[in-house]
Steps between C-alpha positions, in 0.01 A plus 500: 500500500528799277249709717658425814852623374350824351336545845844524669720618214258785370497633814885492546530643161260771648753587774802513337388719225336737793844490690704595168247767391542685839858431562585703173224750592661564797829564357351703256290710667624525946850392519825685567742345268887401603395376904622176453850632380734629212471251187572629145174437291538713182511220276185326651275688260666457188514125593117499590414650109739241384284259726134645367657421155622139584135449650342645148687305257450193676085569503525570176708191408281253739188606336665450129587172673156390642315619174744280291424200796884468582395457861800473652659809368261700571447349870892572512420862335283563781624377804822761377301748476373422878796502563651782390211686653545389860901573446337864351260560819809398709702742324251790511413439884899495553528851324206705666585355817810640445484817309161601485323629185616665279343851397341529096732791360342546181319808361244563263325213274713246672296528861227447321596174379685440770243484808235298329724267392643444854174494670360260251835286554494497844125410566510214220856409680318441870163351314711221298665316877219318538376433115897402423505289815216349445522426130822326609343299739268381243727388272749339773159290638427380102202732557516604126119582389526755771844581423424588179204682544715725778823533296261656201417782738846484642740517307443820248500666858842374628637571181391889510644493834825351403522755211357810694766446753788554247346829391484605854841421535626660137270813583568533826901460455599501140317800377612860520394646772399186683828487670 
């Protein structure tokens, strides 16, 4: 029974994290922002670091959770932090849909820490849809050998995402010359 629903759910998992990973490519890298009208989005980022750090501190707290076996909270310390990452994505694709990127302003040392970090954030970002979705699934079907085995690999990478995308957002809009 197992093998039957990993042959249609893998494969769904497969196509939503494709369709996720180039709707947000899109909107990063060909689209016109503001078509689809005048909404004011400024706070959008400062809600999607707040968002990253919701989705951190619950990791962190579900795998305290799981490694002292109170199962429950850490099942509910995960499925927040799913949570909060699917209100984040909705969040982010609201923003660039609507006002674009925004440009790195920095100078000096700061680039340098800058780029890498963002490149390194967003390719772990697109890479985790699938591990994230299917780690879930895992878990959800009672799958938990496998589960485990995934969320090892997992997890420390969510987390760096989580925490990488609140010093985007502090470098990018909190430090001088970043605004």
């Amino acid at each position: 029974m197992g093998a039957v629903r990993d042959r249609v759910a893998l494969p769904l998992i497969g196509a939503l994290s494709l369709v996720v990973v180039l709707v947000v490519a899109v909107l990063l890298l060909g689209h016109t922002p503001g078509r689809g009208g005048r909404a004011d989005v400024a706070a959008l980022p400062a809600l999607n670091a707040l968002l990253n750090g919701a989705s951190a501190g619950l990791l962190t707290a579900g795998y305290r959770f799981v490694r002292q076996r109170r199962l429950a909270a850490h099942r509910a310390c995960m499925l927040g932090a799913f949570s909060v990452s699917v209100l984040f994505l909705l969040s982010y694709i609201t923003y660039h849909a609507l006002a674009g990127s925004r440009p790195f302003a920095g100078q000096g040392w700061t680039r340098w820490v800058y780029f890498p970090l963002l490149i390194s954030h967003i390719v772990l970002a697109a890479a985790m849809v699938p591990f994230v979705l299917t780690t879930l699934y895992r878990a959800l079907g009672g799958d938990f050998v496998r589960h485990a085995r995934l969320a090892r690999l997992t997890l420390p990478v969510w987390i760096y995402v989580s925490v990488t995308g609140v010093v985007v957002y502090v470098m990018l809009y909190l430090l001088p010359g970043g605004r």
